[in-house]
C-alpha positions as CSV (number, residue, x, y, z in Angstrom):
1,X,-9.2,-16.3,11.8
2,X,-8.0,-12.6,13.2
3,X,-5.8,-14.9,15.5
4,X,-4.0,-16.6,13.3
5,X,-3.7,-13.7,11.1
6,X,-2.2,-11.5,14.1
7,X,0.2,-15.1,14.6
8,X,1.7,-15.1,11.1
9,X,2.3,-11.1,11.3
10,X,-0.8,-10.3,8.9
11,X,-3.5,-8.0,9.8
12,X,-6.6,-7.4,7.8
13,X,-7.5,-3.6,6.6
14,X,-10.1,-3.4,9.2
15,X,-7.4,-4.4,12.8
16,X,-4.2,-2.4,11.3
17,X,-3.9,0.6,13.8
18,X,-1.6,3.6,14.1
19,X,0.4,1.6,16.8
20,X,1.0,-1.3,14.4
21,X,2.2,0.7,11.6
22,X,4.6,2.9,13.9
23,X,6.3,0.1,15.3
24,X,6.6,-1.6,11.6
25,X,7.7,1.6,10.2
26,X,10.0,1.3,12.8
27,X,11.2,-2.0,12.0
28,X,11.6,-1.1,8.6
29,X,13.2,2.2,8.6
30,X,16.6,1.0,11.0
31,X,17.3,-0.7,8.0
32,X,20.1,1.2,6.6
33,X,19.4,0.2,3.0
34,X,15.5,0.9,3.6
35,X,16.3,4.1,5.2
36,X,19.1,5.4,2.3
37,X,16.1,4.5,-0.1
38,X,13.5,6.4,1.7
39,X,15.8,9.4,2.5
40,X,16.9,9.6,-1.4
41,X,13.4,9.5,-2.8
42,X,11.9,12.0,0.0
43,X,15.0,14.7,-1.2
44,X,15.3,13.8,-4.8
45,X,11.2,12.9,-6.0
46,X,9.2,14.7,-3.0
47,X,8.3,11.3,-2.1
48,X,6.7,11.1,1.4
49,X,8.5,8.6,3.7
50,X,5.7,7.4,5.8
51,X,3.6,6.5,2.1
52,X,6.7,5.0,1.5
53,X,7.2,2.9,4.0
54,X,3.5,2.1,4.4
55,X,3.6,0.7,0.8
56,X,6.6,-1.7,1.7
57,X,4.8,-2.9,4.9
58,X,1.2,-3.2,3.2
59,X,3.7,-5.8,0.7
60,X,5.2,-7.5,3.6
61,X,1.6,-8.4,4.8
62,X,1.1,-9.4,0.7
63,X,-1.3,-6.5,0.1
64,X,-1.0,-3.8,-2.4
65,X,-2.7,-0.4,-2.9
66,X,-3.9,0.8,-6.7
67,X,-2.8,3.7,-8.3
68,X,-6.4,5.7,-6.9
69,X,-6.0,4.8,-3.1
70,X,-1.7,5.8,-3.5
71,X,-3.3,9.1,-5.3
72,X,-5.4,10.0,-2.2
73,X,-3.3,8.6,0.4
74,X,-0.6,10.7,-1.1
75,X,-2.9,14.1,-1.5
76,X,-4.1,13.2,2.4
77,X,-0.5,13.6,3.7
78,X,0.7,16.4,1.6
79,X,-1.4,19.4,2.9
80,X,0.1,18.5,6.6
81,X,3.3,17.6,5.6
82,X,3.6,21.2,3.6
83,X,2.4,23.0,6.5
84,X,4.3,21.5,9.1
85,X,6.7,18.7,8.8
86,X,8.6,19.5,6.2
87,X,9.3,22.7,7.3
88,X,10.8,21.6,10.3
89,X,12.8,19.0,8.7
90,X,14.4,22.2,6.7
91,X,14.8,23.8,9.9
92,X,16.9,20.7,11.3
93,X,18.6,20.4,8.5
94,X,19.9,23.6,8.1
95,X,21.1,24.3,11.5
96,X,24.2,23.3,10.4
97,X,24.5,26.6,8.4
98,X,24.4,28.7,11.3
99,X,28.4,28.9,12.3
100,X,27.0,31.8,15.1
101,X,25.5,28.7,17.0
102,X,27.6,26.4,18.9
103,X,28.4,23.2,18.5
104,X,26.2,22.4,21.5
105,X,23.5,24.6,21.0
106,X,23.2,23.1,17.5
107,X,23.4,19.4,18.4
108,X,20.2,20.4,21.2
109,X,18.3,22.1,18.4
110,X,19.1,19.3,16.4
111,X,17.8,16.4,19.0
112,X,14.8,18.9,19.9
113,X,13.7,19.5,16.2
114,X,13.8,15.8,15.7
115,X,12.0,15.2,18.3
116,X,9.2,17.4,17.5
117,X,9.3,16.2,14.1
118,X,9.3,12.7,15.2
119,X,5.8,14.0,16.7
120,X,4.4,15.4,13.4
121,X,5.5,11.7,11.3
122,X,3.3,10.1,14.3
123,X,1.0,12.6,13.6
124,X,1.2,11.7,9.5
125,X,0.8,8.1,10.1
126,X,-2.3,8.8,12.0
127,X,-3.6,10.9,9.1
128,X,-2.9,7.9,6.6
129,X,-4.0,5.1,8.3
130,X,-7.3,7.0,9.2
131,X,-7.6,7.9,5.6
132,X,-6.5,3.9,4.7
133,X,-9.8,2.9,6.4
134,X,-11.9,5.2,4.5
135,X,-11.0,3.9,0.7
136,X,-13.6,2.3,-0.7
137,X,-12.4,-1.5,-2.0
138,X,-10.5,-1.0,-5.4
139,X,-10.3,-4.4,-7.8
140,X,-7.4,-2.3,-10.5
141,X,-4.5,-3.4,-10.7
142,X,-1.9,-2.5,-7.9
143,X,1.0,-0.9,-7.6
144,X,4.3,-1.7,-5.7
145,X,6.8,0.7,-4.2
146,X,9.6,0.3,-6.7
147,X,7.3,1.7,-9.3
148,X,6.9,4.9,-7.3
149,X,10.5,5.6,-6.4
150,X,11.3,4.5,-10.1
C-alpha cells in the first residue's frame, strides 16, 4: 500500500519526512502566484510561510489539519521564528537602507543573509514536521489554507 501511495504522490502522516516537504515546498513556492500569496500574508497577517505552505501541500495529498493541530503547529514555529528567522529576514530586507554600503557589498550581504536564512526555514520545517508527528489524531472539522489567509 505505502508503494502505491509514494506512486500517486501521497504519503501517509507516519512516511512524510523533512526532505519530502522541502522539496514540495519547493515545488510550490516557484510558483509566482503561490509565492505573491505567501509573501503578502507573511508581511500583512504574520502568517508563517512554511505553515502556509505545509497546509497547501497537506491539501494536495487530500489531507487537512483542524483548527487545534494549525494552533500548535503555528505556536511550535513562532518562538524560533521570533528569535531567529525573522530577524534576519529584517536584516536582508533592510540592507537596502544602508546608501553607506555599496552596491556590491549589499547584493553579497543580501545572497549571504538569504542563505543563512534559507538554513533557519530548513531548520522551521524540521520543527513542524517533528511537531506534525506528535499531534494526537483529531476527528473536528478541518480547516484549509484560504480560511487562514482570509
Amino acid at each position: 500500500m505505502a508503494g502505491i501511495e509514494r506512486r500517486t504522490g501521497k504519503l501517509k502522516r507516519s512516511e512524510l519526512t523533512t526532505a519530502d516537504f522541502w522539496d514540495a515546498a519547493a515545488q510550490l513556492y516557484a510558483e509566482p502566484q503561490v509565492q505573491k500569496c505567501c509573501l503578502q500574508a507573511q508581511d500583512k497577517q504574520g502568517i508563517n510561510v512554511n505553515l502556509l505552505l505545509f497546509m497547501m501541500w497537506l491539501e494536495k495529498q487530500s489531507k487537512m489539519l483542524s483548527l487545534s493541530h494549525y494552533d500548535q503547529l503555528k505556536a511550535a514555529l513562532e518562538s524560533f521564528n521570533k528569535q531567529f528567522t525573522a530577524p534576519l529576514r529584517n536584516q536582508r530586507r533592510r540592507l537596502s537602507e544602508h546608501p553607506q554600503l555599496s552596491v556590491k557589498s549589499r547584493q553579497q550581504l543580501k545572497e549571504k543573509l538569504l542563505a543563512a536564512e534559507l538554513i533557519l526555514e530548513a531548520e522551521e520545517q524540521a520543527l513542524m514536521i517533528a511537531r506534525y508527528h506528535e499531534l494526537p489524531e483529531d476527528n473536528t472539522a478541518p480547516i484549509s489554507w484560504h480560511s487562514v489567509i482570509s
